[in-house]
C-alpha positions as CSV (number, residue, x, y, z in Angstrom):
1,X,26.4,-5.8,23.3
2,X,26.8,-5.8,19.6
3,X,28.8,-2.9,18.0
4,X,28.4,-1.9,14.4
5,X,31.6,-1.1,12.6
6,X,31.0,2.3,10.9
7,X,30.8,1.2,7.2
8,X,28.7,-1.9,8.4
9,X,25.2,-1.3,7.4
10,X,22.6,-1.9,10.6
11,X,19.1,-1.3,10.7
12,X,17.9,2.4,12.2
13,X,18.8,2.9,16.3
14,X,16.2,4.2,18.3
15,X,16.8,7.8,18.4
16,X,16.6,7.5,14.2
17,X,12.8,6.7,14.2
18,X,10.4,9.1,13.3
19,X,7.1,8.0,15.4
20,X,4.7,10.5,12.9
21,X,6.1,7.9,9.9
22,X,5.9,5.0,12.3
23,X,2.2,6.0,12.9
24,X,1.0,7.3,9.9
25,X,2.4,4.2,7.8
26,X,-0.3,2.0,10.9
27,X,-2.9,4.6,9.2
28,X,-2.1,3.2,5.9
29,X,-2.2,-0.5,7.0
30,X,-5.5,-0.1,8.0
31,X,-6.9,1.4,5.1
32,X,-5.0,-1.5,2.8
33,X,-6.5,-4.1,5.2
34,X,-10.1,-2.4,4.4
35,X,-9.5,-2.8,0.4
36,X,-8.1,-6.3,0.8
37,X,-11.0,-7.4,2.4
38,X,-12.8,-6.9,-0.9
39,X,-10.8,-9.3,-2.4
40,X,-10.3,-11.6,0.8
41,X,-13.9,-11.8,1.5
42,X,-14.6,-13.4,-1.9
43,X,-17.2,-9.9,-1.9
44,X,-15.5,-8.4,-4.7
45,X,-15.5,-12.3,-7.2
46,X,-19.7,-11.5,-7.1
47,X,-21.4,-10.4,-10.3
48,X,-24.2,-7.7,-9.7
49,X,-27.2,-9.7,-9.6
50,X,-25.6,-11.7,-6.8
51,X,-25.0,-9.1,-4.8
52,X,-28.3,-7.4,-5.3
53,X,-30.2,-10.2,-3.3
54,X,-27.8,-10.5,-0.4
55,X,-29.3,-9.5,2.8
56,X,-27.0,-6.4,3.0
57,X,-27.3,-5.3,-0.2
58,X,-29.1,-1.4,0.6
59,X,-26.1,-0.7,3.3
60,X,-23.2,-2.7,0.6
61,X,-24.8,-0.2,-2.0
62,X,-23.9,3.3,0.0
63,X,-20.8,1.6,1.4
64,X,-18.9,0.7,-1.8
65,X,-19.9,4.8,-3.0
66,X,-18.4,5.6,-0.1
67,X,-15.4,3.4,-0.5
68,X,-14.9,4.7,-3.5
69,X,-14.9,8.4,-2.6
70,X,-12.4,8.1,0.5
71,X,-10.4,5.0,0.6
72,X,-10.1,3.2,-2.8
73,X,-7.0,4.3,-3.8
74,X,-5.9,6.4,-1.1
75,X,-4.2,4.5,1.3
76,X,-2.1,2.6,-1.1
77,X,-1.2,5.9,-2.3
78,X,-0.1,6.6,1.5
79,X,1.3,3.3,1.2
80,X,3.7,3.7,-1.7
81,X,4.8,7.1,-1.0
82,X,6.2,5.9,2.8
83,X,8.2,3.4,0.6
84,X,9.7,6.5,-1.3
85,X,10.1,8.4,1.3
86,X,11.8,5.2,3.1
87,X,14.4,5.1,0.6
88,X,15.6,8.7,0.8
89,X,15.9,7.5,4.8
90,X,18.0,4.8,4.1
91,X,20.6,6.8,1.8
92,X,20.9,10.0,4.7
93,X,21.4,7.3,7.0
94,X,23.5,5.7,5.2
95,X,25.8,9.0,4.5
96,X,25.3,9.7,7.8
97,X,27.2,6.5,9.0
98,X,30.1,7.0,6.0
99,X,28.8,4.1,4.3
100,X,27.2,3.1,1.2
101,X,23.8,2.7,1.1
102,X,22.6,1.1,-2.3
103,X,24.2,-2.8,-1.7
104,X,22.2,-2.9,1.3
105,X,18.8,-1.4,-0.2
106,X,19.5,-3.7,-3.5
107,X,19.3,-6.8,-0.5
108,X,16.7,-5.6,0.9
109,X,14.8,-5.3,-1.8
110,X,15.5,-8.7,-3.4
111,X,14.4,-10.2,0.3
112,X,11.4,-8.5,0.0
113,X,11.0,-10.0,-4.0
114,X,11.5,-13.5,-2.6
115,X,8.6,-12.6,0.0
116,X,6.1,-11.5,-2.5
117,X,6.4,-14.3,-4.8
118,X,5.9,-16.8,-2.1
119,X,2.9,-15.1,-0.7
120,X,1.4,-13.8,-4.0
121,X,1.7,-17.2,-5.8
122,X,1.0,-19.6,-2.6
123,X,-1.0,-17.7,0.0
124,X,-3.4,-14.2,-1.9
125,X,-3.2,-13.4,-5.7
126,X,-3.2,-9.7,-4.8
127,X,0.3,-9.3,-3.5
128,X,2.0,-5.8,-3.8
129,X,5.5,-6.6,-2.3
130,X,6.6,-8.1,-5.6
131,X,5.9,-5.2,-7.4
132,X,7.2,-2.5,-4.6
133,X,10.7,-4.6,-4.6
134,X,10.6,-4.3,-8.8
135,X,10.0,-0.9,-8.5
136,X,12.3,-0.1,-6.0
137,X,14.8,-1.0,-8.2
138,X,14.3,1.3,-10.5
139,X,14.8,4.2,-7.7
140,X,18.7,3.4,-7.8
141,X,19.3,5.7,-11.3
142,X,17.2,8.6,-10.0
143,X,18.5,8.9,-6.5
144,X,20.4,11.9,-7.6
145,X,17.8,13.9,-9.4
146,X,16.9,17.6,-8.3
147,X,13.8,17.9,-6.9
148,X,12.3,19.3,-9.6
149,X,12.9,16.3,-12.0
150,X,11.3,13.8,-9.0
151,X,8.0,15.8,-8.5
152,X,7.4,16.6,-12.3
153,X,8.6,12.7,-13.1
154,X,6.5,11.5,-10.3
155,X,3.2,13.1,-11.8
156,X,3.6,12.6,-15.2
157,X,4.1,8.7,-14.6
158,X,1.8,8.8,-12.6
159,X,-1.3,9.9,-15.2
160,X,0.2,8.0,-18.4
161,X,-1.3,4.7,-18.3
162,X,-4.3,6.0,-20.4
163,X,-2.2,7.6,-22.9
164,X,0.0,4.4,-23.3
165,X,-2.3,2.0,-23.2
166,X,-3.5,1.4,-27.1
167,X,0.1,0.8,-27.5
168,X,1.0,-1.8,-24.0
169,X,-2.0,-3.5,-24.8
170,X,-0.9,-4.5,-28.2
171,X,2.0,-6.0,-27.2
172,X,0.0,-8.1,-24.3
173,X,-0.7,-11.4,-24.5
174,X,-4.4,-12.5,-24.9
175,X,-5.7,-12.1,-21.8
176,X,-9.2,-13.6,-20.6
177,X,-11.4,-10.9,-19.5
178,X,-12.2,-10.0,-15.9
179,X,-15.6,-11.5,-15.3
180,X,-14.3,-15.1,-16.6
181,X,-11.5,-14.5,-14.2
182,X,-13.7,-13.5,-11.4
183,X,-16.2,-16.4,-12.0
184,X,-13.5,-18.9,-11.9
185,X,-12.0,-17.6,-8.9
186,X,-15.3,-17.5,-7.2
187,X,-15.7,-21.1,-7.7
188,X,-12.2,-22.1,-6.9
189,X,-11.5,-19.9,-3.6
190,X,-15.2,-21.6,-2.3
191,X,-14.3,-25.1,-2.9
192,X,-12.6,-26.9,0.3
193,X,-9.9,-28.2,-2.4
194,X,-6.3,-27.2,-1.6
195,X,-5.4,-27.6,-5.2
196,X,-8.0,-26.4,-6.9
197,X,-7.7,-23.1,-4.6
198,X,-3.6,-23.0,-5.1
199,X,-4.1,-23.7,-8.5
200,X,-6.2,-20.7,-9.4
201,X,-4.5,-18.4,-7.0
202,X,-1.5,-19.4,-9.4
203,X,-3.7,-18.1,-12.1
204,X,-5.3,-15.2,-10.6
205,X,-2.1,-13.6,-9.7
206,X,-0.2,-14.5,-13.2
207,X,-3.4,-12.6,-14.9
208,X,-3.1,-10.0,-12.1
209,X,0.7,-8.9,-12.9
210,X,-0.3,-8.8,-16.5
211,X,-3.7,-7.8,-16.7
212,X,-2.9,-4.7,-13.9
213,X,0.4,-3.3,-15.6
214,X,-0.8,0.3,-14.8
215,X,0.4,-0.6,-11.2
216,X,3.6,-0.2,-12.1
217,X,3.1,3.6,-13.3
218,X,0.9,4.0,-10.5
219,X,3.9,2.7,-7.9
220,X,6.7,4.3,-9.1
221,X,4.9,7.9,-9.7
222,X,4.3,7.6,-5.9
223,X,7.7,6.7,-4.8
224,X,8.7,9.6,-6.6
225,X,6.8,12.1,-4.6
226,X,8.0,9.8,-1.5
227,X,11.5,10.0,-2.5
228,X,10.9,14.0,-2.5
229,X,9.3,14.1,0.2
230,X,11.8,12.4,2.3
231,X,14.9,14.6,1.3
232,X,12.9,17.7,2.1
233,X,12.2,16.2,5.5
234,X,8.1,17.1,5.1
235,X,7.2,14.0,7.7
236,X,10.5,13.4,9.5
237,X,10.6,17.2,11.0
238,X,6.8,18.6,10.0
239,X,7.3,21.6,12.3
240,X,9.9,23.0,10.4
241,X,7.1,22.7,7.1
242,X,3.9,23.6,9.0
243,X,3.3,26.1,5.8
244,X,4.6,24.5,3.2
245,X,2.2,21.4,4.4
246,X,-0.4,23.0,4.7
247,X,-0.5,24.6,1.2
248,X,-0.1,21.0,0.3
249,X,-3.0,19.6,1.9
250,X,-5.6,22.1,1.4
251,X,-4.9,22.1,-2.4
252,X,-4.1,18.5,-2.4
253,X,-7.7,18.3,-0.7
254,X,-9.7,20.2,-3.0
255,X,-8.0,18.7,-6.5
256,X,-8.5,15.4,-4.6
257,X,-12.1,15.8,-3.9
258,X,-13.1,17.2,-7.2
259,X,-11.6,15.0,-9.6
260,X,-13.2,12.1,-7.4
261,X,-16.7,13.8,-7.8
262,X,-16.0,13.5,-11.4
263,X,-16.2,9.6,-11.4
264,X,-19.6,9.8,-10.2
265,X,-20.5,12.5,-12.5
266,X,-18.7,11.8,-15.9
267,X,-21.3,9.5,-17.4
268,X,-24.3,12.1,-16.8
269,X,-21.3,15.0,-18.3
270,X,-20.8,12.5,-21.3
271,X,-24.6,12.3,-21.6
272,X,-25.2,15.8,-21.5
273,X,-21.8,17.1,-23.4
274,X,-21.6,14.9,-26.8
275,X,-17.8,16.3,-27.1
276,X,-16.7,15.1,-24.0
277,X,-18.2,11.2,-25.2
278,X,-15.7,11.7,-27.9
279,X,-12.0,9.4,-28.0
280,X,-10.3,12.7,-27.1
281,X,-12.7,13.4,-24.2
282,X,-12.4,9.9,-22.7
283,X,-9.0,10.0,-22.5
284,X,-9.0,13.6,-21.1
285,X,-11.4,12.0,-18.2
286,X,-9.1,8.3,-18.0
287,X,-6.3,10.7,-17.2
288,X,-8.1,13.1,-14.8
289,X,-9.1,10.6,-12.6
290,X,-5.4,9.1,-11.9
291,X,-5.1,12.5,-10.2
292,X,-8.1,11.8,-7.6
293,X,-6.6,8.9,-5.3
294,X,-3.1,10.7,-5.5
295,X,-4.1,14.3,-4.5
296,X,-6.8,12.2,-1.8
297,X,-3.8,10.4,-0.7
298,X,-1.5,13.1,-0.4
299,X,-3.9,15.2,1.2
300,X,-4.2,12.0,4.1
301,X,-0.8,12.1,4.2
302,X,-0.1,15.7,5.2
303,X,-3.0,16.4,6.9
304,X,-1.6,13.6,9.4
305,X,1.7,15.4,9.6
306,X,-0.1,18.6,10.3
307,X,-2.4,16.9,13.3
308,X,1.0,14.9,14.5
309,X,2.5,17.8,16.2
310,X,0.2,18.9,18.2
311,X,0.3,16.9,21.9
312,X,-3.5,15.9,22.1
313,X,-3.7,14.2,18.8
314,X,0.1,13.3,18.6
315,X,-1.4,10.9,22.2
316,X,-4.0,9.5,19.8
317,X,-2.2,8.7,16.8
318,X,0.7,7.5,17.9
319,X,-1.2,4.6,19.5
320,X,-1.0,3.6,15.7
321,X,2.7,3.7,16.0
322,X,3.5,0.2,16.6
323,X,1.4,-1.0,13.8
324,X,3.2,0.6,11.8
325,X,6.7,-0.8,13.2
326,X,5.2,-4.2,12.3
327,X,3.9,-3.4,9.0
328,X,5.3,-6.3,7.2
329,X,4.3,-8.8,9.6
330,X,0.6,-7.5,9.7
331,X,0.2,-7.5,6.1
332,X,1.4,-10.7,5.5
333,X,-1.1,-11.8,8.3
334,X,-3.8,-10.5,6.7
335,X,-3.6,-12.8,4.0
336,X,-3.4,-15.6,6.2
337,X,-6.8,-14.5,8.1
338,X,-8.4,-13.8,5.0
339,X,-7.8,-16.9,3.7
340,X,-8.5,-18.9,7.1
341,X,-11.9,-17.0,7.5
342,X,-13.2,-16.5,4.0
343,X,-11.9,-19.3,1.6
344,X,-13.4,-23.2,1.6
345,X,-10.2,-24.0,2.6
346,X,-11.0,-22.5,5.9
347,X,-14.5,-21.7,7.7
348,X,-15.6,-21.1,4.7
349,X,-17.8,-17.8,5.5
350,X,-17.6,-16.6,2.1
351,X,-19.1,-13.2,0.8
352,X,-22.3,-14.3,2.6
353,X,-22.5,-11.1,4.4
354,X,-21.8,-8.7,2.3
355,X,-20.0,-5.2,2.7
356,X,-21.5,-5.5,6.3
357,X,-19.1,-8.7,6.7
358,X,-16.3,-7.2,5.1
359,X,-16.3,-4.4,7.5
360,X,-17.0,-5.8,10.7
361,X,-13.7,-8.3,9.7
362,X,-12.0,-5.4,9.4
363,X,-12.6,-4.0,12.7
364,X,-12.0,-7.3,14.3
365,X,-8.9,-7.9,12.7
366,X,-7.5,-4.1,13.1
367,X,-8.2,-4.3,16.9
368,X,-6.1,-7.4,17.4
369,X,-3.5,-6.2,15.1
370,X,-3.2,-3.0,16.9
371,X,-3.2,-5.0,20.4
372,X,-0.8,-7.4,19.5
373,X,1.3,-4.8,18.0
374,X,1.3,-2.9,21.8
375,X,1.9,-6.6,23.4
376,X,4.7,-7.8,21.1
377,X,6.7,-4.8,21.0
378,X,6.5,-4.3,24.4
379,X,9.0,-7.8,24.6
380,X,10.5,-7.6,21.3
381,X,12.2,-5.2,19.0
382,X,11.2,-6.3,15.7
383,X,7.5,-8.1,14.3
384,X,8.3,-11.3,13.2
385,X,8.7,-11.0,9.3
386,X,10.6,-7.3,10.0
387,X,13.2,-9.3,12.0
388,X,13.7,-12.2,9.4
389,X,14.0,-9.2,6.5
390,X,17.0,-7.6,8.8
391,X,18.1,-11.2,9.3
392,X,18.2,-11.8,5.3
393,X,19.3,-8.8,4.7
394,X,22.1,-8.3,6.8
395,X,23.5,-11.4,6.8
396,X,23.5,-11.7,10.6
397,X,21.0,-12.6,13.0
398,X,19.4,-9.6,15.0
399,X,18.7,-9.2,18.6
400,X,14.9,-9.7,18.7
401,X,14.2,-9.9,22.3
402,X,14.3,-6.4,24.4
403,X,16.3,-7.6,27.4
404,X,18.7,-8.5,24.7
405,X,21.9,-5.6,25.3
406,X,21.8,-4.5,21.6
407,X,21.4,-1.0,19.8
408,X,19.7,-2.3,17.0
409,X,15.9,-0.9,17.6
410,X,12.9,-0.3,15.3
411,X,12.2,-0.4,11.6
412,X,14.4,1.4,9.3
């Protein structure tokens, strides 16, 4: 049996997990996986005319629309405000036990640093980790804001990008644009050379962190409204907030749905409305449509919780559950696969297949992950990678198999 000391941080015990979080954050992993694939697949490195004369090319056409309308976006959104939301667990647990909770989250997030680097700069350019543990960081000074200041922070941040970027991009370096970037990937991630490919991953991903510096707003507005959500309990104890959530979701789902109409209408409105084609007007649209993915994403979120309750669909969903208790593990995975299936380096498959191949990977891949997530935690406690996190962060090695005689249970 191992005891925990009352001001010794340990991860979450069994009766502190929240299955609806543990399920909906399996939601979100599968929508990530589905927008990785774009990347992964090599699908998303092809210029136009290339992927006009792939045999797929009439579905890859409606698919990407649809993309575009309800998962682009989204899930990360669902992503980033779990990780929010996360961090207002840890401190109530943390208060809850009479300890301090910051030393601990300040570990966990410089583990979780190390982790990104190695697998953004050595395994897939498109890495988030690195940036959630930056960000992170930057929760510690707000921790004690009123709600008020976290929701109205959390949406401003969250739409200026467009109306700081004249002024960020000055101070960038030159940057080569996109299509270079994308052609020289495309050729690198095909050859069967392990340098070549590490090499340009190395490049990719440097370009990336500079190149994408909207993330950054984009991240921390969402673990704002996270943070929020978490102290008000909205997806820990939804029953209590059945009408506060659904005033959320139904105008979270309307906003959400017509400011993503917008980025399929907006060149026709800038066509037809000469004052909207104006610098004023394009900013006024560059900001508008920050809002779509967020209010989509929110709207995912709590029209989970509102489902979640209810025993029929809390049976279906919460076969999700243990997806999402190996979150790190599968994400990490994914990368791998992608690589081993797509990249010269591996069988070399390529974007040959189009959209069509993109999704039918991500069905394949989803179904094992959600199998060996059922299997694994059936024996052990933690995924792999969530164990050697605890491990790392702790300081102390973690019971890991379930016969084991040991509180320590879950994800926290």
């Amino acid at each position: 049996m191992t005891e925990s000391h009352p001001h010794v941080p340990v991860p979450a015990s069994a009766d502190e997990r929240h299955e609806l979080i543990d399920a909906l954050r399996g939601f979100a992993l599968a929508g990530v996986l589905m927008v990785n694939l774009a990347s992964l697949t090599l699908y998303e490195f092809l210029p136009e005319p290339a992927r006009a004369v792939l045999p797929t090319a009439g579905f890859d056409g409606v698919a990407m629309r649809g993309m575009e309308l309800l998962v682009n976006g989204k899930f990360i959104t669902l992503f980033s405000l779990l990780f929010g939301l996360g961090f207002a667990l840890q401190l109530e647990r943390a208060e809850a036990r009479g300890a301090d909770g910051l030393p601990r989250y300040v570990r966990r997030l410089l583990v979780l640093a190390g982790m990104g680097l190695v697998h953004g700069y050595f395994v897939w350019w498109g890495d988030i980790l690195l940036t959630y543990a930056v960000v992170g960081l930057l929760m510690v000074p707000v921790r004690r804001a009123s709600d008020r200041v976290l929701l109205i922070s959390g949406l401003v941040i969250t739409l200026l990008p467009p109306l700081l970027s004249p002024w960020i991009r000055a101070w960038l370096p030159e940057m080569p644009r996109q299509p270079e970037v994308y052609a020289g990937a495309l050729r690198a991630f095909s050859s069967v050379s392990w340098p070549d490919t590490l090499h340009e991953n190395i490049r990719v991903a440097s370009w990336a962190r500079v190149s994408n510096w909207p993330l950054v707003f984009f991240v921390l507005g969402r673990f704002l409204l996270g943070y929020w959500a978490g102290r008000r309990g909205l997806l820990q104890y939804p029953e209590r907030h059945q009408a506060l959530l659904r005033r959320v979701f139904w105008w979270s789902l309307a906003i959400g749905i017509a400011v993503t109409s917008l980025s399929f209408v907006q060149a026709a409105l800038r066509e037809s409305y000469p004052l909207l084609d104006r610098e004023a007007g394009k900013l006024v649209i560059r900001v508008l449509l920050r809002v779509g993915p967020l209010a989509l994403g929110i709207a995912y979120a709590t029209g989970f919780a509102l489902l979640f309750p209810r025993p029929a669909w809390k049976r279906r969903l919460c076969v999700l559950a243990p997806v999402g208790r190996m979150a790190l593990t599968h994400y990490l995975t994914q990368s791998v696969l992608g690589v081993a299936f797509f990249y010269g380096i591996g069988v070399g498959i390529g974007p040959r297949w189009g959209v069509a191949g993109w999704w039918g990977a991500w069905a394949v891949i989803f179904a094992a992950q959600l199998l060996i997530s059922h299997f694994w935690l059936a024996r052990f406690r933690y995924g792999p990678m969530e164990w050697l996190w605890r491990w790392l962060t702790y300081g102390r090695r973690p019971e890991l198999r379930r016969h084991a005689a040991t509180a320590l249970s879950g994800v926290d």
